[in-house]
C-alpha positions as CSV (number, residue, x, y, z in Angstrom):
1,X,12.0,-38.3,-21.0
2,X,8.9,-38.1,-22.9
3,X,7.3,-35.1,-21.8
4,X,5.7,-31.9,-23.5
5,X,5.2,-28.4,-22.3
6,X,3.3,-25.4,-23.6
7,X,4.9,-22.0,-22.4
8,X,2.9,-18.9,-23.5
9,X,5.8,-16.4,-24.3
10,X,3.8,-13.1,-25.1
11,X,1.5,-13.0,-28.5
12,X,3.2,-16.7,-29.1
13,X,2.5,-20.1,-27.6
14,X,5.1,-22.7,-27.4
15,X,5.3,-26.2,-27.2
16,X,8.5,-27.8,-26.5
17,X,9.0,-31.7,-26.9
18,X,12.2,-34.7,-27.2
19,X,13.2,-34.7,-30.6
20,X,12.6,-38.8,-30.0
21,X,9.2,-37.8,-30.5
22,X,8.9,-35.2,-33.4
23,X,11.6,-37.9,-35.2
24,X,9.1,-40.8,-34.9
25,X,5.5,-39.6,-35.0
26,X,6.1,-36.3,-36.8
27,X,2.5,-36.7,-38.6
28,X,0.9,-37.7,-35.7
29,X,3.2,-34.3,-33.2
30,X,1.6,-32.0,-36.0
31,X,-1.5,-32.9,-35.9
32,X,-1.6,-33.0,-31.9
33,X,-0.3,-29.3,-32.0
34,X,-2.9,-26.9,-31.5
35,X,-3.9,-23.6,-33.3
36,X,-2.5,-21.7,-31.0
37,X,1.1,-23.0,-31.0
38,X,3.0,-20.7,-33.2
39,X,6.6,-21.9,-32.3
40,X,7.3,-26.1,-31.8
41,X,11.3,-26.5,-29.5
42,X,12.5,-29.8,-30.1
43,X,14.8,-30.4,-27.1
44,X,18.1,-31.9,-28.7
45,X,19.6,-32.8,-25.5
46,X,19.2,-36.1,-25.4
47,X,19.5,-37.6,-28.5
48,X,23.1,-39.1,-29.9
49,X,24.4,-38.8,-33.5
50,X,22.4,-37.2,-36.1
51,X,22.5,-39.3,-39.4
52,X,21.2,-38.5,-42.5
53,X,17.7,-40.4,-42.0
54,X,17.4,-38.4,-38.8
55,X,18.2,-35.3,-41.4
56,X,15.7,-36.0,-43.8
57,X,13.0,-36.4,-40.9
58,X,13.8,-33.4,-39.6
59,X,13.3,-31.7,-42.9
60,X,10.0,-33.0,-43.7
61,X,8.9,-31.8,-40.1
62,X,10.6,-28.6,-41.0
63,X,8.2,-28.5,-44.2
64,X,5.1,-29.6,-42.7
65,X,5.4,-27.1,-39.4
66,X,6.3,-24.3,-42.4
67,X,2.9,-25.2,-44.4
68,X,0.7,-24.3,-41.3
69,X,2.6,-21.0,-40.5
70,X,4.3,-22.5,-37.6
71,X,8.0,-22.1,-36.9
72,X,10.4,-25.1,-36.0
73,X,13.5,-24.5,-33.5
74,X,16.2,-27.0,-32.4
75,X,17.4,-26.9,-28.8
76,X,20.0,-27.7,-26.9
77,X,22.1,-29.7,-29.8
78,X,25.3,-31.0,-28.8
79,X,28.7,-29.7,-31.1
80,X,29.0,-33.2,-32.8
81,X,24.9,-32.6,-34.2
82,X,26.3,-28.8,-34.8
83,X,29.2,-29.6,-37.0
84,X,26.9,-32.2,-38.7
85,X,24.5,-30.1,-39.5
86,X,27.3,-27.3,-40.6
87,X,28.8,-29.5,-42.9
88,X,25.7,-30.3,-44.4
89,X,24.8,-26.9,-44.4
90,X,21.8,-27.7,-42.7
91,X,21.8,-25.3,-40.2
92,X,21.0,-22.5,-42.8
93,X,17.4,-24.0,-43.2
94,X,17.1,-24.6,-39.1
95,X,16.7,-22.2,-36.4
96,X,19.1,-23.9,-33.9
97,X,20.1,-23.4,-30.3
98,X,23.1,-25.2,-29.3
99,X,24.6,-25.5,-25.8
100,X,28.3,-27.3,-26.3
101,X,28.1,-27.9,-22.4
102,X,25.9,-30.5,-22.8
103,X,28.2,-32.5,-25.0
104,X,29.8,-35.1,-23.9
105,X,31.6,-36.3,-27.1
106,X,35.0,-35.6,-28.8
107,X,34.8,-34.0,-31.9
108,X,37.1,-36.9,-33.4
């Protein structure tokens, strides 16, 4: 699913996309998001692991979105990603969402 949507939730526009796409044209997803996108979901749902790579991506999107005054949020992200994140302490820099019905993993 490679879809985007713009919801307009009050003073704030948001854009919501597959974190498939802010992972592998971050540079290109900022610059296609307009001035009046304030917030930027990426929808976690269907992506598997998280590795570090996937980490590092995420922070220089996380920098980038922070330099124009927009705000980053991850959604939907399965416990495995959660505890990854946790144990990287990751999820202190992150706004993050998780839903642990859509995992379909063993935390083993």
């Amino acid at each position: 699913m490679n879809t985007r949507q713009q919801i307009n939730t009050s003073s704030q526009a948001l854009l919501t996309m597959p974190i498939e796409s802010g992972l592998k044209y971050s540079k290109r997803a900022i610059k296609a998001i307009t001035p009046d996108i304030h917030i930027v979901e990426m929808d976690m749902a269907s992506r598997g692991e998280l590795n570090t790579r996937d980490l590092g991506k995420l922070l220089r999107l996380q920098k980038m979105m922070h330099e124009q005054g927009k705000h980053l949020k991850l959604a939907n992200i399965s416990l495995r990603n959660m505890m990854f994140l946790e144990l990287t302490q990751a999820n202190e820099i992150f706004d993050i969402t998780w839903n642990h019905n859509l995992n379909s993993d063993s935390a083993a």
